[in-house]
Residue frames as a rotation matrix with the C-alpha (Angstrom) as fourth column:
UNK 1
-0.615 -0.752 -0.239 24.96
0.053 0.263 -0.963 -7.17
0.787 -0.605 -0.122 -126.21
UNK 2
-0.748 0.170 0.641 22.47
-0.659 -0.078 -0.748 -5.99
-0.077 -0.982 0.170 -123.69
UNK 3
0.250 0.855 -0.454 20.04
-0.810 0.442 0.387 -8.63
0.531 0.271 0.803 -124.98
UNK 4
-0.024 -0.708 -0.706 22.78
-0.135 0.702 -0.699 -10.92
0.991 0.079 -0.112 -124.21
UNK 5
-0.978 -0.064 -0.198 22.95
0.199 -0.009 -0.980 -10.29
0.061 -0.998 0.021 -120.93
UNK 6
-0.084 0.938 0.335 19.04
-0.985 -0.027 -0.170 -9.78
-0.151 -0.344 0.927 -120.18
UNK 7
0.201 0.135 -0.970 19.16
-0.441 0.897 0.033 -13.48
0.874 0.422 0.240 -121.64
UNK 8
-0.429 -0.832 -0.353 21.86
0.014 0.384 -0.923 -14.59
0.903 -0.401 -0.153 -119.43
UNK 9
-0.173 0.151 0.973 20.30
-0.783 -0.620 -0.043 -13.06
0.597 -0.770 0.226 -116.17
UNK 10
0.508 0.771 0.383 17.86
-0.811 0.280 0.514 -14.92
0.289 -0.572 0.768 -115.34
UNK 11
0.644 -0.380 -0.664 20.42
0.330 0.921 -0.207 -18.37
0.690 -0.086 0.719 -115.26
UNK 12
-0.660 -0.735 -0.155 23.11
0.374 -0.141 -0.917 -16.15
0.652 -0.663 0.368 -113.11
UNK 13
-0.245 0.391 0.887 20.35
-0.911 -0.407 -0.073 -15.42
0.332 -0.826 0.455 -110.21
UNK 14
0.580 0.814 -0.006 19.60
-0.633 0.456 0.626 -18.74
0.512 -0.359 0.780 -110.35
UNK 15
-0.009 -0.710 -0.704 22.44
-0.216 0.689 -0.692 -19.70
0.976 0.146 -0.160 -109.32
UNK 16
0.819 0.336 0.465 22.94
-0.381 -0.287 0.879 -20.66
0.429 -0.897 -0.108 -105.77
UNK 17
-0.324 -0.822 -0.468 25.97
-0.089 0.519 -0.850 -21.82
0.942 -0.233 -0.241 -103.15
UNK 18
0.862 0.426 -0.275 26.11
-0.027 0.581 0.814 -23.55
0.507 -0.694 0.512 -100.23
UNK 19
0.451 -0.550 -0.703 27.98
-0.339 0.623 -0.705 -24.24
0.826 0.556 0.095 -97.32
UNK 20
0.681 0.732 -0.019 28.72
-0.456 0.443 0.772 -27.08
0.573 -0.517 0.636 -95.31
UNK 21
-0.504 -0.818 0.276 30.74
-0.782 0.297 -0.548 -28.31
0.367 -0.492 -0.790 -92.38
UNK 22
0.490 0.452 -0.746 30.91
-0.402 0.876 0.267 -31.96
0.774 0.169 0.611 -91.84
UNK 23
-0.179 -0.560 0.809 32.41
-0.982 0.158 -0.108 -34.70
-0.067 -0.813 -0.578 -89.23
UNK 24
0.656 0.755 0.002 32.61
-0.732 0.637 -0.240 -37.85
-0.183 0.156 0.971 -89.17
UNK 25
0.674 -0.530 0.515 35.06
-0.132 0.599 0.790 -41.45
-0.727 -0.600 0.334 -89.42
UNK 26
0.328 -0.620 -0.713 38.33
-0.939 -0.134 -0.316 -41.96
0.101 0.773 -0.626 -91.60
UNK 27
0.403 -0.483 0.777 39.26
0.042 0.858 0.512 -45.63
-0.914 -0.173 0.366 -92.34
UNK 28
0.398 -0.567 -0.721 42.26
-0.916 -0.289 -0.279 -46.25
-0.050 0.771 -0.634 -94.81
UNK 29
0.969 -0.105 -0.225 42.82
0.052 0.972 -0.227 -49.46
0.243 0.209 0.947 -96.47
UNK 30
0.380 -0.881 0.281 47.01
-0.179 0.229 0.957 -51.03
-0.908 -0.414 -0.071 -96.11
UNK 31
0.745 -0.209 -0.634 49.42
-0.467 0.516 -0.718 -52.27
0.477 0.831 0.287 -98.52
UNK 32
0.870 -0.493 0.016 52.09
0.434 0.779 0.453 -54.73
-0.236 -0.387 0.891 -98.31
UNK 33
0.405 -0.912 0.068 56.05
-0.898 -0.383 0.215 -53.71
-0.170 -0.148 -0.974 -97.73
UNK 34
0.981 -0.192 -0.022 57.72
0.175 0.932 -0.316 -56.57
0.081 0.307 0.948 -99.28
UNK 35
0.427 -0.899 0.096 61.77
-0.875 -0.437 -0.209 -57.40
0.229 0.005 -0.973 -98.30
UNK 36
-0.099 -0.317 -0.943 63.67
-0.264 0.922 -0.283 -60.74
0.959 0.221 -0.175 -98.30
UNK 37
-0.964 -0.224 0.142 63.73
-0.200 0.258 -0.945 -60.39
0.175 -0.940 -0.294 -94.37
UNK 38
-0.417 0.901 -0.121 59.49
0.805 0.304 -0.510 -60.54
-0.423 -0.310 -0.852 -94.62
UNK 39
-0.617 0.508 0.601 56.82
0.459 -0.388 0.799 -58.83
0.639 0.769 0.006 -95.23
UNK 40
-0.803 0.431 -0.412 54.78
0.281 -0.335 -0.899 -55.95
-0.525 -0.838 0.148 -93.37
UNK 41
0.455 0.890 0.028 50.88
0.868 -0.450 0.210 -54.38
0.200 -0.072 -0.977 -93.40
UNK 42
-0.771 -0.515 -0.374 51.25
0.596 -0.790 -0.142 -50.61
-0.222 -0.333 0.916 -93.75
UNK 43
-0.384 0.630 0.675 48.92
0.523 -0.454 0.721 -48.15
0.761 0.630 -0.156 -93.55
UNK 44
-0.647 0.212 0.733 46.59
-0.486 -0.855 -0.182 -45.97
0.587 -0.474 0.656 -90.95
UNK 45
-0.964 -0.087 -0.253 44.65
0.237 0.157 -0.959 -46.77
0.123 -0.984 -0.130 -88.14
UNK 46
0.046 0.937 0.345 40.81
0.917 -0.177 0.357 -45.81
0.396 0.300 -0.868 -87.84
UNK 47
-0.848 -0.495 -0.190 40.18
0.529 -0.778 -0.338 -42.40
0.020 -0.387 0.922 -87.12
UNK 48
0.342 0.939 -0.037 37.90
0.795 -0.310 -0.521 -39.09
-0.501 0.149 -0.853 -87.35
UNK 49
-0.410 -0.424 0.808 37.36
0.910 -0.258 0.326 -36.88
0.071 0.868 0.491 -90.08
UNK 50
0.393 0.750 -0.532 35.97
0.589 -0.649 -0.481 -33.27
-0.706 -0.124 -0.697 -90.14
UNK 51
-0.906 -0.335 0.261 36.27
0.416 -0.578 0.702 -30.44
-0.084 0.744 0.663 -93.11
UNK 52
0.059 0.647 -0.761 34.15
0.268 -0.744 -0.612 -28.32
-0.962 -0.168 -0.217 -94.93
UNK 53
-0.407 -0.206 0.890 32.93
0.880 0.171 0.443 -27.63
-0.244 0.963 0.111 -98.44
UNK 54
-0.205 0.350 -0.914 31.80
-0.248 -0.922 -0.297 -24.36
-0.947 0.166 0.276 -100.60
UNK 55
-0.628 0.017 0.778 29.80
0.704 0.439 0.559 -25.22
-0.332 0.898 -0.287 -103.61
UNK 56
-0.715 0.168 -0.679 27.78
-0.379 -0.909 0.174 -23.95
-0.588 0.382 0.713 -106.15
UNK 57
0.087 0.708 0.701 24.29
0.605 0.522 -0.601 -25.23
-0.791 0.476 -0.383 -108.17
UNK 58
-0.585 -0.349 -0.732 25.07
-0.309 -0.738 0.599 -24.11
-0.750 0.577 0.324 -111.33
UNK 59
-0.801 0.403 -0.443 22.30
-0.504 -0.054 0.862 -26.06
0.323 0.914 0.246 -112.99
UNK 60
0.178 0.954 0.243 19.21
-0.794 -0.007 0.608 -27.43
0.582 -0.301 0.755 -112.25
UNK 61
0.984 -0.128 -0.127 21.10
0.180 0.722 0.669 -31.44
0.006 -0.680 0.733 -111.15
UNK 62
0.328 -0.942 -0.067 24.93
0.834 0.323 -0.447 -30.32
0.443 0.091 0.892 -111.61
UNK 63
0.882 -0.267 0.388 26.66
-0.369 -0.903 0.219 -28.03
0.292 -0.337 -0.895 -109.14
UNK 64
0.083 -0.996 -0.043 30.75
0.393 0.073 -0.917 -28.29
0.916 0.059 0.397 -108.15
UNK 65
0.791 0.169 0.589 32.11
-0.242 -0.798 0.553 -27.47
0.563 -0.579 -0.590 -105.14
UNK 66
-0.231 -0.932 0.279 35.58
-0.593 -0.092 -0.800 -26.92
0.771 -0.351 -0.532 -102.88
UNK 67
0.750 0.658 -0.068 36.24
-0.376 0.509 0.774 -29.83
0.544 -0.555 0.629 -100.53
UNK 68
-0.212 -0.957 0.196 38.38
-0.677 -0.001 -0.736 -29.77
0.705 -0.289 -0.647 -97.51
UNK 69
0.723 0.680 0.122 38.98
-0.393 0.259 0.883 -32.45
0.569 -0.686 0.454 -95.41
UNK 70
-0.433 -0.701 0.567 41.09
-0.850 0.110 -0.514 -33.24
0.298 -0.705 -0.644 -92.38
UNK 71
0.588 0.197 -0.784 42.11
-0.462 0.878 -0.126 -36.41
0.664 0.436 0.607 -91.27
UNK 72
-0.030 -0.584 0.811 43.30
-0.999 0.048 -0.002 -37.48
-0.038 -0.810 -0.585 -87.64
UNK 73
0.994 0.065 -0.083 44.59
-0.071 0.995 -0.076 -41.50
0.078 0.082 0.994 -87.76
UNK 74
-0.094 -0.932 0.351 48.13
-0.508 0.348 0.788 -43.26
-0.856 -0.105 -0.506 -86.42
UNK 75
0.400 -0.229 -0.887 49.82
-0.760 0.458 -0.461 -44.82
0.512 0.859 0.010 -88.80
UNK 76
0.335 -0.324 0.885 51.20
-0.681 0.565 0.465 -48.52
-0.651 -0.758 -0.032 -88.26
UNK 77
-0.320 -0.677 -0.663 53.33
-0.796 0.572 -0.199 -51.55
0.514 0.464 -0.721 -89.28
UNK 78
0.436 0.069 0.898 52.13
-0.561 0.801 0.211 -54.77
-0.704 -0.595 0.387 -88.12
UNK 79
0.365 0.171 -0.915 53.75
-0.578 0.812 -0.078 -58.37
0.730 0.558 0.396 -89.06
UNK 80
0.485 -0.360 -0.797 54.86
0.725 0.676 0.136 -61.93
0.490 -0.643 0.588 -87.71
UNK 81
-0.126 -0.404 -0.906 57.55
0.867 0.399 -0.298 -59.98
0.482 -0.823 0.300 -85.53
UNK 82
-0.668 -0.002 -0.744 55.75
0.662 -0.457 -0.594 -57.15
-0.339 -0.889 0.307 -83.98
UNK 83
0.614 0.571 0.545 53.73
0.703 -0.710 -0.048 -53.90
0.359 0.412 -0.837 -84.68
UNK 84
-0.595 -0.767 -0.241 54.82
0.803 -0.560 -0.201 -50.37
0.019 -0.313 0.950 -84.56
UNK 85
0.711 0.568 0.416 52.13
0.645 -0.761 -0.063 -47.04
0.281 0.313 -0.907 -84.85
UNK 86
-0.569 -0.799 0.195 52.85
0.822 -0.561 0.104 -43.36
0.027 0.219 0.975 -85.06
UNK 87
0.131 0.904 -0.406 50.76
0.438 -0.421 -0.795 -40.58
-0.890 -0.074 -0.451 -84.74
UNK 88
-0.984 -0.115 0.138 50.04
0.173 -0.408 0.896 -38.76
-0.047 0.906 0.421 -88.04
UNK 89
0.102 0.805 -0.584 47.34
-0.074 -0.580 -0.812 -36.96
-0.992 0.126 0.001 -89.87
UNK 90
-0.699 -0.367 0.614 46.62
0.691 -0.125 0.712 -35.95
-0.185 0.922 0.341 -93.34
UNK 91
-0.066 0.692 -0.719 44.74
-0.080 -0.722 -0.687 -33.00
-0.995 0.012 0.103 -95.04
UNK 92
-0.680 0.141 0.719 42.86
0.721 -0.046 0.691 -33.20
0.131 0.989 -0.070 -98.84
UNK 93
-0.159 0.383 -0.910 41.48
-0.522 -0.815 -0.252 -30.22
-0.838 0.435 0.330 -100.63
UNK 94
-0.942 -0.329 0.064 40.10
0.137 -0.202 0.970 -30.25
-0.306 0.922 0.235 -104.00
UNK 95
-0.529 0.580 -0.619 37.23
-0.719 -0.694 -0.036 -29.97
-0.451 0.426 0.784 -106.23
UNK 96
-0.620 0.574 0.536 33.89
0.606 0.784 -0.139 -32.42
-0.499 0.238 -0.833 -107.29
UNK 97
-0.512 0.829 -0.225 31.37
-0.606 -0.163 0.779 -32.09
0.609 0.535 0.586 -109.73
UNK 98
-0.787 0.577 0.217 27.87
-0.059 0.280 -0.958 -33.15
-0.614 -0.767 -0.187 -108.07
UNK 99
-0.863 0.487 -0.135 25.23
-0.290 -0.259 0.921 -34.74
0.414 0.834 0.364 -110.03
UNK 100
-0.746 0.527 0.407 21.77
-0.519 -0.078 -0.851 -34.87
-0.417 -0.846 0.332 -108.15
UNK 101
-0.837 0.536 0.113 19.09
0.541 0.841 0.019 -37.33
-0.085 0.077 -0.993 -108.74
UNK 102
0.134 0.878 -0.459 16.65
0.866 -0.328 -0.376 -34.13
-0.481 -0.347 -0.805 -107.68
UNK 103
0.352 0.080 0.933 16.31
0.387 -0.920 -0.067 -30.13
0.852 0.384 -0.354 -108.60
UNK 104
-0.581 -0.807 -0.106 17.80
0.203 -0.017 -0.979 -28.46
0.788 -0.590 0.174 -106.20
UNK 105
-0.520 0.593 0.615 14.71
-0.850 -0.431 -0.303 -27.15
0.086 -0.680 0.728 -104.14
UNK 106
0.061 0.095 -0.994 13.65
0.108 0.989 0.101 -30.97
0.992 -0.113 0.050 -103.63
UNK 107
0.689 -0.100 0.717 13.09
-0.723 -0.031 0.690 -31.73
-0.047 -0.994 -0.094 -99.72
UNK 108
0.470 -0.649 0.599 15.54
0.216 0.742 0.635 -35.24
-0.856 -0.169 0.488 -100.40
UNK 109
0.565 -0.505 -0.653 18.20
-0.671 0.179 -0.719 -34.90
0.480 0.844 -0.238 -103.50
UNK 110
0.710 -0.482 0.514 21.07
0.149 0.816 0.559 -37.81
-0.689 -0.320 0.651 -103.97
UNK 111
0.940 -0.114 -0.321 23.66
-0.304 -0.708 -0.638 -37.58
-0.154 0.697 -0.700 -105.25
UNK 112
0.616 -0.784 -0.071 27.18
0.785 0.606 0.126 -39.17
-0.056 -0.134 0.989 -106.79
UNK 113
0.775 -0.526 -0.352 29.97
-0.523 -0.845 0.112 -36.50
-0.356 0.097 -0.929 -106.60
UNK 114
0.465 -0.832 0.302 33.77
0.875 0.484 -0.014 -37.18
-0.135 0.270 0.953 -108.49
UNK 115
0.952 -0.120 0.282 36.88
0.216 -0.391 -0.895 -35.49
0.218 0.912 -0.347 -108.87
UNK 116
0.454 -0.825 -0.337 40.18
0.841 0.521 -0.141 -35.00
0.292 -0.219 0.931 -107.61
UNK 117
0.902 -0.312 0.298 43.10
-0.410 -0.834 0.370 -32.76
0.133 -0.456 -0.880 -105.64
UNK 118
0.039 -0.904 -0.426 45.93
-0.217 0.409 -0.887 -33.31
0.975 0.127 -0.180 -103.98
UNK 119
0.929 0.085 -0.359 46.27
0.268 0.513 0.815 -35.12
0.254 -0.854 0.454 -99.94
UNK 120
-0.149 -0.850 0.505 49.20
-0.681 -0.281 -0.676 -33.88
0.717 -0.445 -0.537 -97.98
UNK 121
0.552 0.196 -0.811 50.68
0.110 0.946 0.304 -36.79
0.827 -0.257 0.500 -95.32
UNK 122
0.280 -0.531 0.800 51.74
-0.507 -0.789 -0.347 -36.34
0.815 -0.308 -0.490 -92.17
UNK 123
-0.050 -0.065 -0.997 53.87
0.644 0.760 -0.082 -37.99
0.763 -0.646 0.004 -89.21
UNK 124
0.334 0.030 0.942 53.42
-0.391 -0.905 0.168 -35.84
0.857 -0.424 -0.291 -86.09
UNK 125
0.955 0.145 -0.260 55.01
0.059 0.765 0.642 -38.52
0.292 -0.628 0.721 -83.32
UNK 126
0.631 -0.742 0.227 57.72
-0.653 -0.349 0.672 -38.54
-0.420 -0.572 -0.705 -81.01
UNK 127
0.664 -0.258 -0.702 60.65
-0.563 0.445 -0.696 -40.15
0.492 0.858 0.150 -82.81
UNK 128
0.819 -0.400 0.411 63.21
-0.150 0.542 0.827 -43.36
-0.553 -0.739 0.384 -81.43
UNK 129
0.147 -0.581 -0.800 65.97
-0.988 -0.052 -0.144 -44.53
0.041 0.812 -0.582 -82.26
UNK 130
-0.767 0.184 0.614 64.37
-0.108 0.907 -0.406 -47.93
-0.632 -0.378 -0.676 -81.84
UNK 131
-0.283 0.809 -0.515 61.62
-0.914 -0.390 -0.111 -48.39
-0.291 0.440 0.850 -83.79
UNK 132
0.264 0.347 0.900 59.78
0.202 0.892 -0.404 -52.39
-0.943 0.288 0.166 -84.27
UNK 133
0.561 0.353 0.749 60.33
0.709 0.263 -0.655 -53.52
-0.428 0.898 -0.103 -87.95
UNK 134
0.562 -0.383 -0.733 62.75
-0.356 -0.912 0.204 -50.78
-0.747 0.146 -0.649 -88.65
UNK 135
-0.445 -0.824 0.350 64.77
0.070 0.357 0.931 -53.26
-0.893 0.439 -0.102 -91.00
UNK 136
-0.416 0.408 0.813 61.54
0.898 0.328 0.294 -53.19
-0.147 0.852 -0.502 -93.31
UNK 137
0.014 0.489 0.872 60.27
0.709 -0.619 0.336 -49.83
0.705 0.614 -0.356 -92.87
UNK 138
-0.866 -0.195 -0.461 60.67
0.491 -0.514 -0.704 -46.93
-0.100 -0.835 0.541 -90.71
UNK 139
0.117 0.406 0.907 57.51
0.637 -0.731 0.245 -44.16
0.762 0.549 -0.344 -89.75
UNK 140
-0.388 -0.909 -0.152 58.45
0.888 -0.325 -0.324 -40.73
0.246 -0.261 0.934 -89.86
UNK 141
0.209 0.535 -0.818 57.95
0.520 -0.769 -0.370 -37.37
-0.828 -0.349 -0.440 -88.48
UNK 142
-0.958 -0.273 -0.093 57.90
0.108 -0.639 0.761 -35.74
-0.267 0.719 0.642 -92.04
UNK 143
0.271 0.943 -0.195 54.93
-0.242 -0.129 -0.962 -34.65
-0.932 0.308 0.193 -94.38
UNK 144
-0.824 -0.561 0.083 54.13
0.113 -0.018 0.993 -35.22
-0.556 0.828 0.078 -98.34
UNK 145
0.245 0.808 -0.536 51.72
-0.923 0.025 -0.383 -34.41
-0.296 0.589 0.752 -101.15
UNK 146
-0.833 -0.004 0.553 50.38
0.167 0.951 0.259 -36.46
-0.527 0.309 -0.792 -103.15
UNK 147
-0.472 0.773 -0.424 47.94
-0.705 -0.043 0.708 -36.30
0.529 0.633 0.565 -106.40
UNK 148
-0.802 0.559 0.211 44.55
0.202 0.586 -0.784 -37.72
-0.563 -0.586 -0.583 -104.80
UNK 149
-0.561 0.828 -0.017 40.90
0.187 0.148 0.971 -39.10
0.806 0.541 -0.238 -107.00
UNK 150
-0.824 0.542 0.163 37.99
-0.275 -0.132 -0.952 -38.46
-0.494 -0.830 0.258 -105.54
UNK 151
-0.652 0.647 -0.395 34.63
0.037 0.548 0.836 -40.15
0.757 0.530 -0.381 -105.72
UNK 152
-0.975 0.109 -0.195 31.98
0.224 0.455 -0.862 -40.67
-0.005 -0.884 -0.468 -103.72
UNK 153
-0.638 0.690 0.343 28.20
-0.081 -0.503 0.861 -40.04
0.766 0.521 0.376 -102.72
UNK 154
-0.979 0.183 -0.088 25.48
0.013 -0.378 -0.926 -38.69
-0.203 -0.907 0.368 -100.34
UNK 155
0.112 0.941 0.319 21.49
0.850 -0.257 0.459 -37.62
0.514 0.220 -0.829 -99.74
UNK 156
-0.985 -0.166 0.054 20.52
0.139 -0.933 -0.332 -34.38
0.106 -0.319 0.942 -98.76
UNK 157
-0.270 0.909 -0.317 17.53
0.914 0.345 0.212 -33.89
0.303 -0.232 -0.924 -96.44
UNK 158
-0.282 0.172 0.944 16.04
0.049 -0.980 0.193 -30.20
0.958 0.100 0.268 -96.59
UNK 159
-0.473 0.346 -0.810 15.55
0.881 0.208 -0.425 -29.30
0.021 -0.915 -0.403 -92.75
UNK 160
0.571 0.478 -0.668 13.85
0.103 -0.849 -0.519 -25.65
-0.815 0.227 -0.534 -93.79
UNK 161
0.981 0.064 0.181 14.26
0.190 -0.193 -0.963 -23.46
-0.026 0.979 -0.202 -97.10
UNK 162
0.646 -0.755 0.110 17.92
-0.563 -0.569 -0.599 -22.76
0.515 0.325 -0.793 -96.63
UNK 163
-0.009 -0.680 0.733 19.21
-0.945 0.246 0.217 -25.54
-0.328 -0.690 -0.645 -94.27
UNK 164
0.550 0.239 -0.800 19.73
-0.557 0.819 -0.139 -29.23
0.622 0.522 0.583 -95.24
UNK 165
0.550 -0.263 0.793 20.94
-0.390 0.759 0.522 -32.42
-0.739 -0.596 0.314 -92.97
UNK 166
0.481 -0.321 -0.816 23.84
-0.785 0.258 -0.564 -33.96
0.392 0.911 -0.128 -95.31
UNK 167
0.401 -0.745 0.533 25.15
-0.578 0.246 0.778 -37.26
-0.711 -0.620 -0.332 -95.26
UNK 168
0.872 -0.189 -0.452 27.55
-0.402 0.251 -0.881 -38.95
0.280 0.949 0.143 -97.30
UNK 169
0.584 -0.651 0.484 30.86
0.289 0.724 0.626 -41.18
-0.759 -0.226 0.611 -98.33
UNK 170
0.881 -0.022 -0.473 33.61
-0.455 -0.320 -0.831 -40.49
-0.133 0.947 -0.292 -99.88
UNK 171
0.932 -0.255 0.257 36.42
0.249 0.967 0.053 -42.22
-0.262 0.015 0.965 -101.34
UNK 172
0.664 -0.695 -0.275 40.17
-0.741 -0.661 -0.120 -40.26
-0.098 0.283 -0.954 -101.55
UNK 173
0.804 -0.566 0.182 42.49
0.525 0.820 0.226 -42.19
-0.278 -0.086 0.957 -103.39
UNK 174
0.518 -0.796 -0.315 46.21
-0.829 -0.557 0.044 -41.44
-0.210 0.238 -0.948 -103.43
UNK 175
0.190 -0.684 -0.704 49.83
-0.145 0.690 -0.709 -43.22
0.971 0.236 0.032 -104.13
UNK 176
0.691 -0.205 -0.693 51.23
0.704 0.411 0.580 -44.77
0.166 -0.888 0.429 -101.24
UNK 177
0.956 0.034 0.290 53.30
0.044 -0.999 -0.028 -42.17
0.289 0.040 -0.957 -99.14
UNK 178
0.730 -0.563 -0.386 56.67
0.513 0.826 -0.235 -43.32
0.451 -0.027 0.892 -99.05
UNK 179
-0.296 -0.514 0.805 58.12
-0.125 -0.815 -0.566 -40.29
0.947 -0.268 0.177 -97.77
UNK 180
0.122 0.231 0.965 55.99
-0.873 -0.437 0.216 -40.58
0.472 -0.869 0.148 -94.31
UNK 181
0.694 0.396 0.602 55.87
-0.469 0.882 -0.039 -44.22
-0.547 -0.255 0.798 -94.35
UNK 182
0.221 -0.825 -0.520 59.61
-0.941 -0.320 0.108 -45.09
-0.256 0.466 -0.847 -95.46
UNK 183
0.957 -0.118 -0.264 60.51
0.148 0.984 0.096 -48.35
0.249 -0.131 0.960 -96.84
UNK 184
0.333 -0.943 -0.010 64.13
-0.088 -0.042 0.995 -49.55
-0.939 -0.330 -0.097 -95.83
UNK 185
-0.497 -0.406 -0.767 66.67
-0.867 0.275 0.416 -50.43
0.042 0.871 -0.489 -98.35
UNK 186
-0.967 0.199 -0.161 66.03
0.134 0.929 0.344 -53.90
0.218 0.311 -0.925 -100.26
UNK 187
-0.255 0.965 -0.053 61.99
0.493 0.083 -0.866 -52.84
-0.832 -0.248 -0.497 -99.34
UNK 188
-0.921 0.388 0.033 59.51
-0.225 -0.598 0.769 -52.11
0.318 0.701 0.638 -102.00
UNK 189
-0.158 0.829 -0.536 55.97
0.144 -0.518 -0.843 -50.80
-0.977 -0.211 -0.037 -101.27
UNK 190
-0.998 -0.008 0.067 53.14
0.064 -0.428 0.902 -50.18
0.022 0.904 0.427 -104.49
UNK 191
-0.355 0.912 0.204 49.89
0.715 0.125 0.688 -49.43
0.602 0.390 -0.697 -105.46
UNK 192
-0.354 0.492 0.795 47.21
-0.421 -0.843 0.334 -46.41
0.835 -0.216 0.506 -104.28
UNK 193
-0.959 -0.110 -0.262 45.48
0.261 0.017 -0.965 -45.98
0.110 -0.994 0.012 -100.79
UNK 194
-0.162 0.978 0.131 41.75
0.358 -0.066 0.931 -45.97
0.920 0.198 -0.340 -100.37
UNK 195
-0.994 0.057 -0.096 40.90
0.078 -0.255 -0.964 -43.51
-0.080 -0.965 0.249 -97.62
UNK 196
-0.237 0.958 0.164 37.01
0.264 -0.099 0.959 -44.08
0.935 0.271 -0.230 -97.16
UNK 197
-0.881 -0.380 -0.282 35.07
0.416 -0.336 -0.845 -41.49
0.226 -0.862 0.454 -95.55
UNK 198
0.340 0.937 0.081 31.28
0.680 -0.305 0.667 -41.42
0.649 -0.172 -0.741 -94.09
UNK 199
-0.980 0.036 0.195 30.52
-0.120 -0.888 -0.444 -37.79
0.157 -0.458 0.875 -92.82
UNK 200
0.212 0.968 -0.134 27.06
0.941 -0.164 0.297 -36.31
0.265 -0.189 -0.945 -91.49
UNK 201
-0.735 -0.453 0.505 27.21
0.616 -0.757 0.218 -32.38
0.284 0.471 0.835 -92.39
UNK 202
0.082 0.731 -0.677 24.90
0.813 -0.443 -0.379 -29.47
-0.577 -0.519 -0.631 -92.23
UNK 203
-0.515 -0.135 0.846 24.45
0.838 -0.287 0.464 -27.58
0.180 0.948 0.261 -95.41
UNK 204
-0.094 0.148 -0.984 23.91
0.633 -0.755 -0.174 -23.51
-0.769 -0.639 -0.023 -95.51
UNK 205
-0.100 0.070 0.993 22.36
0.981 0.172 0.087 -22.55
-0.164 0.983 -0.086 -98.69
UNK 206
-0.050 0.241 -0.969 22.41
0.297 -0.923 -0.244 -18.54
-0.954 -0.300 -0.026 -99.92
């Protein structure tokens, strides 16, 4: 047993974690609200993203690491007879694997990162009882999860032995949030939501 561990050692010291707070823009693709009275564009405004991650190099190119990120963007209806927006937000958490291109003590690593969480939606706007396009869809001041992929990739540019310049994209896909973004009756709404985000970070390695 204690061999075992004297083995082991040397691979748990090498381990290392990091971590980095980021910033940076939030653009989310639309989908189509479909109803005999027409059709609308739903989805989010551009916006800006900031969050923070806590990872871990658990092997020489593969390390894993908690990723939170917050998401400020109006939401909106637009067709033929008008547009509506809303403020709203959203917040995703979860977990990527990170496979580097480099070792980890490399002055430049790259890297593609994947994996998935869940994306909470949110309306935070002053509600009417008027609302454009209300026959085809209505958005609300409520919130929902939502199971959310992740994907994406970055470089990392060593700025001294423990600091690094990070920047990167990532892709958070969810279902469409029908709870914040409501169709009416006789409306149906499908398919997932690409929320693609470029960041530019600052990585704190210990």
């Amino acid at each position: 047993m204690i061999a075992t561990i004297a083995l082991g050692a040397p691979a748990l010291y090498a381990q290392r974690y990091d971590f980095t707070v980021f910033g940076g823009g939030s653009f989310t693709s639309s989908a189509t609200i479909s109803n005999p009275l027409g059709n609308v564009d739903a989805g989010f405004n551009p916006g800006f993203s900031a969050g923070a991650t806590f990872g871990q190099q658990m092997y020489k190119y593969i390390g894993g690491e908690v990723r939170y990120s917050y998401q400020k963007q109006e939401m909106k209806l637009s067709g033929s007879s008008g547009e509506a927006t809303f403020a709203g937000d959203s917040q995703a958490i979860g977990y990527e694997l990170l496979f580097h291109t480099a070792p980890r003590n490399a002055r430049v690593r790259a890297y593609v990162a994947g994996g998935g969480g869940v994306k909470y939606f949110r309306g935070t706007g002053t509600e009417s009882a008027v609302q454009p396009l209300s026959d085809i869809a209505v958005l609300t001041k409520t919130g929902q999860w939502v199971g959310m992929v992740s994907f994406g990739g970055g470089v990392k540019f060593a700025l001294s032995k423990s600091i690094y310049l990070r920047v990167d994209v990532h892709d958070y896909l969810t279902p469409f949030p029908k709870d914040v973004i409501a169709p009416a009756p006789n409306s149906s709404v499908s398919g997932w939501l690409n929320n693609i985000v470029p960041t530019v970070g600052v990585t704190f390695t210990f």
